[in-house]
PASEBA-1860 file (N, C-alpha, C; in nm, 3 decimals):
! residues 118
1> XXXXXXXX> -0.672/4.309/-6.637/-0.602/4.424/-6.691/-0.634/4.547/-6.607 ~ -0.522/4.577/-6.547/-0.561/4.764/-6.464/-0.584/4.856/-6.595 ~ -0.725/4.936/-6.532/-0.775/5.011/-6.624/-0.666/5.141/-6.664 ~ -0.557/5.167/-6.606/-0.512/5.216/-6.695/-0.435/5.232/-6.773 ~ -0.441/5.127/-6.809/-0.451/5.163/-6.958/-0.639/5.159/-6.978 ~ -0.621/5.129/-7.173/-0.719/5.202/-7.252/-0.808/5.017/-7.272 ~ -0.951/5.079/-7.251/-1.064/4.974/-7.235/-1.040/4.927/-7.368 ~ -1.040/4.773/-7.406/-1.072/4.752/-7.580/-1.270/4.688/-7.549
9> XXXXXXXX> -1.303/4.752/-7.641/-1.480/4.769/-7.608/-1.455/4.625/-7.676 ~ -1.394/4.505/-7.737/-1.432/4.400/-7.760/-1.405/4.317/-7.626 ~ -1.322/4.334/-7.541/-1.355/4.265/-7.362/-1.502/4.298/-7.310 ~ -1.581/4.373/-7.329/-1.739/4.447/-7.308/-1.816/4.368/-7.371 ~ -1.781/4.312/-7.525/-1.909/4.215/-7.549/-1.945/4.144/-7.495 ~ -2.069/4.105/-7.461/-2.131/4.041/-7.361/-2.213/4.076/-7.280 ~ -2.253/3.935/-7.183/-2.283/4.003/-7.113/-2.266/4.002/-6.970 ~ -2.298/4.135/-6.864/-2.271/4.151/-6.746/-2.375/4.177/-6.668
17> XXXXXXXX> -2.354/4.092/-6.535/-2.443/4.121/-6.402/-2.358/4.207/-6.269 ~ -2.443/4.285/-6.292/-2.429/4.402/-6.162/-2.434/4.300/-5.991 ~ -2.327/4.274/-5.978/-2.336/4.185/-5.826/-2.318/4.221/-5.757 ~ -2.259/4.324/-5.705/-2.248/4.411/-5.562/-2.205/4.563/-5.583 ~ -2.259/4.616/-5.485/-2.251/4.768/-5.482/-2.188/4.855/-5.302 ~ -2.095/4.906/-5.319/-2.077/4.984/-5.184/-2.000/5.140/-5.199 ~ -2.063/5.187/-5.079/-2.071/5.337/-5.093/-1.954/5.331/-4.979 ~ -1.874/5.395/-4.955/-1.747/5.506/-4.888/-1.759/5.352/-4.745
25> XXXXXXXX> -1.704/5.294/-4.840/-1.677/5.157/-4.725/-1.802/5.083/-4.628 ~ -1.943/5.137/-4.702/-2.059/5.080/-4.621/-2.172/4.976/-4.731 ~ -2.219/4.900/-4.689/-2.300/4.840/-4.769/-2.430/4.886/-4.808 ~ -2.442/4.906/-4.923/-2.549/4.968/-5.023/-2.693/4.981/-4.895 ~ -2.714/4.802/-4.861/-2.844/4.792/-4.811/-2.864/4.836/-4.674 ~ -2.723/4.921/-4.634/-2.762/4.963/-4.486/-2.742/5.129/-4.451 ~ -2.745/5.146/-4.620/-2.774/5.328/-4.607/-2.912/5.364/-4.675 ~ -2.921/5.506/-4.606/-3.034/5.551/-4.620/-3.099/5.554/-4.733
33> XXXXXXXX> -3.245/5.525/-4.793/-3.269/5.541/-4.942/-3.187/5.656/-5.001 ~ -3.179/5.802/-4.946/-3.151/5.929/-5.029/-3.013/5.903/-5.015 ~ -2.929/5.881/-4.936/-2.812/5.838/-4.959/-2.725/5.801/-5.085 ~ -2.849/5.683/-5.140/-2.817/5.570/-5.256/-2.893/5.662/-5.364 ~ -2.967/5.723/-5.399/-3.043/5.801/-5.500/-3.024/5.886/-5.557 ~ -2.914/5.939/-5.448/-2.805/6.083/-5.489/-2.702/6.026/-5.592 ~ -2.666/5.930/-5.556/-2.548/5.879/-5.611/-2.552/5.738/-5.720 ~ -2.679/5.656/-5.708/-2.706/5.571/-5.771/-2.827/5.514/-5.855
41> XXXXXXXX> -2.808/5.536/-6.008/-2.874/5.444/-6.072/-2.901/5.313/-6.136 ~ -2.816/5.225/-6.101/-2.851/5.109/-6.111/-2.856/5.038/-5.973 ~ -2.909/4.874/-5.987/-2.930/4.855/-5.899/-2.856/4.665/-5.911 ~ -2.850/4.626/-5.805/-2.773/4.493/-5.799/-2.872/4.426/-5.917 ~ -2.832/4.326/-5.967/-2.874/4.227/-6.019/-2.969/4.271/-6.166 ~ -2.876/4.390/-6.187/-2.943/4.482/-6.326/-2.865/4.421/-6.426 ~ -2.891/4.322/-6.535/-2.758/4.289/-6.641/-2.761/4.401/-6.727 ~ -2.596/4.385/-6.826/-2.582/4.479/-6.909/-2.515/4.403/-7.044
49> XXXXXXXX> -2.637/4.402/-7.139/-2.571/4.307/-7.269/-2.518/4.433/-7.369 ~ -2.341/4.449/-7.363/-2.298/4.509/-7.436/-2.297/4.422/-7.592 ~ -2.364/4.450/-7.704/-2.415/4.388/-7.802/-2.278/4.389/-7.884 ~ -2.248/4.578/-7.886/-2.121/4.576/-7.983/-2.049/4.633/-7.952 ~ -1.980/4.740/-8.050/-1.919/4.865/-7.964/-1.989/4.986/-7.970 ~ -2.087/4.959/-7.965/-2.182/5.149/-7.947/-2.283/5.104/-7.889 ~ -2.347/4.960/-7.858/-2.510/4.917/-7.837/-2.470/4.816/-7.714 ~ -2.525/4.908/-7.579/-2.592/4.818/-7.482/-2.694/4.789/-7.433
57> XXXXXXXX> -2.795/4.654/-7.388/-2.894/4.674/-7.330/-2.899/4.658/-7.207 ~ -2.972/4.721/-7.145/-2.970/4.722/-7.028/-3.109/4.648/-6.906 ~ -3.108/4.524/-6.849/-3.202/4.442/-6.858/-3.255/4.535/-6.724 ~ -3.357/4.578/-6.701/-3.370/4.594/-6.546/-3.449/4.498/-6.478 ~ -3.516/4.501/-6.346/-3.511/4.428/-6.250/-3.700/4.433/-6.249 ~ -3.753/4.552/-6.206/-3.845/4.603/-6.232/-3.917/4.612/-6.382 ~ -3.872/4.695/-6.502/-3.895/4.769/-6.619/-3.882/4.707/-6.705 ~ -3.914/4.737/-6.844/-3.910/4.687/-6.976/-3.780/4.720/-7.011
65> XXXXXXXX> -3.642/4.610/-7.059/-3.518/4.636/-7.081/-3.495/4.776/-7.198 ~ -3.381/4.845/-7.195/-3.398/4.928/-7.298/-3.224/4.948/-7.369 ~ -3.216/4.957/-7.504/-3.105/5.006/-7.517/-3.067/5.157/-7.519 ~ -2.914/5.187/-7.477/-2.825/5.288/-7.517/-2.685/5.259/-7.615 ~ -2.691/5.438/-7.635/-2.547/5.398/-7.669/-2.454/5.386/-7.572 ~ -2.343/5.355/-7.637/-2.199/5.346/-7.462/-2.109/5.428/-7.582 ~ -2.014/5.460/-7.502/-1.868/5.512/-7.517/-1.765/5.515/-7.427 ~ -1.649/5.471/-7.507/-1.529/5.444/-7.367/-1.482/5.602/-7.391
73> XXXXXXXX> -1.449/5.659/-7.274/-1.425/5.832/-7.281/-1.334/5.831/-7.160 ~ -1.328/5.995/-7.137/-1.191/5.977/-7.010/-1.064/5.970/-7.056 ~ -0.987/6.060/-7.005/-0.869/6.117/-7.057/-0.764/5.999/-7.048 ~ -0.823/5.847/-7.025/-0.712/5.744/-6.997/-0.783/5.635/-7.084 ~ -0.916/5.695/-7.164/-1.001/5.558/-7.144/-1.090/5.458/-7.080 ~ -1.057/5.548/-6.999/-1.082/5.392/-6.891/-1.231/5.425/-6.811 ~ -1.313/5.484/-6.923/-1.437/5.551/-6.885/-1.548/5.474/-6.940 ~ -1.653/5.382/-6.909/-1.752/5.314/-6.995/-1.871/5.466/-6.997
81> XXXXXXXX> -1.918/5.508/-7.099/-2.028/5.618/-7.051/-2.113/5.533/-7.123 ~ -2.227/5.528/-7.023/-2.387/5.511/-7.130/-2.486/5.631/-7.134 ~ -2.498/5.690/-7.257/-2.569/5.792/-7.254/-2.670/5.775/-7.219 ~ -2.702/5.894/-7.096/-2.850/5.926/-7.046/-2.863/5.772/-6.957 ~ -2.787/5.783/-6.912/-2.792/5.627/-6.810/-2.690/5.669/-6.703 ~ -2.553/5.605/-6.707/-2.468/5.605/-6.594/-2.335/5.620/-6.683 ~ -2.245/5.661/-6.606/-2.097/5.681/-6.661/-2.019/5.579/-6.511 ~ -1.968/5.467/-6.537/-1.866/5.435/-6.460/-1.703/5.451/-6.465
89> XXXXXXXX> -1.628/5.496/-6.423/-1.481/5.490/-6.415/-1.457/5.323/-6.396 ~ -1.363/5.294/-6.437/-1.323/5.128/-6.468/-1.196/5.132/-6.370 ~ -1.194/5.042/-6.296/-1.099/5.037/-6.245/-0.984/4.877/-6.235 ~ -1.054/4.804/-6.264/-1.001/4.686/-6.332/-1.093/4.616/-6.442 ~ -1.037/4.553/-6.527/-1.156/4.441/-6.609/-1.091/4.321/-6.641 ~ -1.131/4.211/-6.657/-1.093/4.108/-6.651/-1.211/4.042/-6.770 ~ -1.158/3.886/-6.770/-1.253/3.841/-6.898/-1.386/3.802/-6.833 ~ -1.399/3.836/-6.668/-1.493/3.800/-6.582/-1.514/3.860/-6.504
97> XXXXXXXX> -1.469/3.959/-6.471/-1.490/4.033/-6.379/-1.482/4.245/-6.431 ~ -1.556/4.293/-6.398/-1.549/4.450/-6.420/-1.569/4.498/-6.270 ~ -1.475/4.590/-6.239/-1.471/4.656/-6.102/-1.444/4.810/-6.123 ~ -1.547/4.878/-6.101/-1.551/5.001/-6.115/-1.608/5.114/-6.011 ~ -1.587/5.243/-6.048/-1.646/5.316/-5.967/-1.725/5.446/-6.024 ~ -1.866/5.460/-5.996/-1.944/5.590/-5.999/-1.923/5.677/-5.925 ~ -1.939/5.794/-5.992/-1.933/5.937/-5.929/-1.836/5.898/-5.831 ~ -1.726/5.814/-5.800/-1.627/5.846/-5.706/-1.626/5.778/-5.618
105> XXXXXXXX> -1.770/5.757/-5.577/-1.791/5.701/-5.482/-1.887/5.580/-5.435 ~ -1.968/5.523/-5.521/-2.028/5.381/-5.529/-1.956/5.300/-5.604 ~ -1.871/5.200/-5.526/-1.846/5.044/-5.588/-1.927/5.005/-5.642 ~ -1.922/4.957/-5.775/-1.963/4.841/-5.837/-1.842/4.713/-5.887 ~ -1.943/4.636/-5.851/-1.869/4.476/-5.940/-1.977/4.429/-6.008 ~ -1.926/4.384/-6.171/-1.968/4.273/-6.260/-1.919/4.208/-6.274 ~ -1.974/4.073/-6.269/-1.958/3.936/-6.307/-1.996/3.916/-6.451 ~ -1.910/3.881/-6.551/-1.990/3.812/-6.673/-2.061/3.705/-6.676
113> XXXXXX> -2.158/3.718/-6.751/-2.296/3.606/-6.748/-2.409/3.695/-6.731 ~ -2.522/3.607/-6.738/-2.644/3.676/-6.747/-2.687/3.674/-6.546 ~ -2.777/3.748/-6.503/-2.774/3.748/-6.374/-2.914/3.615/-6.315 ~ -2.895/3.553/-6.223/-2.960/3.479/-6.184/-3.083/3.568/-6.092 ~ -3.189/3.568/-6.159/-3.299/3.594/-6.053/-3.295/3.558/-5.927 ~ -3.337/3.656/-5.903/-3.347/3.660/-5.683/-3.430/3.538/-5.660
END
């Protein structure tokens, strides 16, 4: 489904792995740390178990998992926000796939499923 139209937060239940990330047509792992820090808080292989429609957790890689709330926002919808976390713009979603974009300018893709350790 092209995101614009309006997200239904029941395609979100579940859950999602963060599988690739790229910045203004370059790959995440071949720009500078401050580059990626300005612009990015998550990180590949971070899952995101949207529980319902207000409760996600967010598994990290490093840290003790934690939940937020989410909200779909954006004058089309087509906005996932997690408070005090990250806001992505949606740019397609599928029953397997989420392709979106931060601040404009970092690609992300999710895969549904839980993420396979490195």
């Amino acid at each position: 489904m092209p995101a614009l139209a309006e997200i239904d937060s029941a395609m979100l239940i579940g859950e999602w792995c963060l599988v690739h990330q790229s910045m203004l047509g370059h790959d995440i792992e071949s720009l500078p740390p401050k580059a990626i820090s300005d612009n990015l808080r998550a990180k590949r292989s971070q899952s995101y178990h949207f529980k319902d429609g207000k409760t996600v957790e967010v598994i990290f890689v490093d840290k003790p998992s934690k939940e937020f709330t989410y909200k779909i926002s954006g004058s089309k919808k087509n906005r996932i926000r997690i408070k005090r976390w990250q806001s992505f713009a949606v740019k397609s979603l599928t029953e397997s796939e989420i392709k979106a974009t931060v601040y404009g300018t970092v690609q992300h893709r999710f895969t549904g499923g839980t993420c396979v350790s490195p």
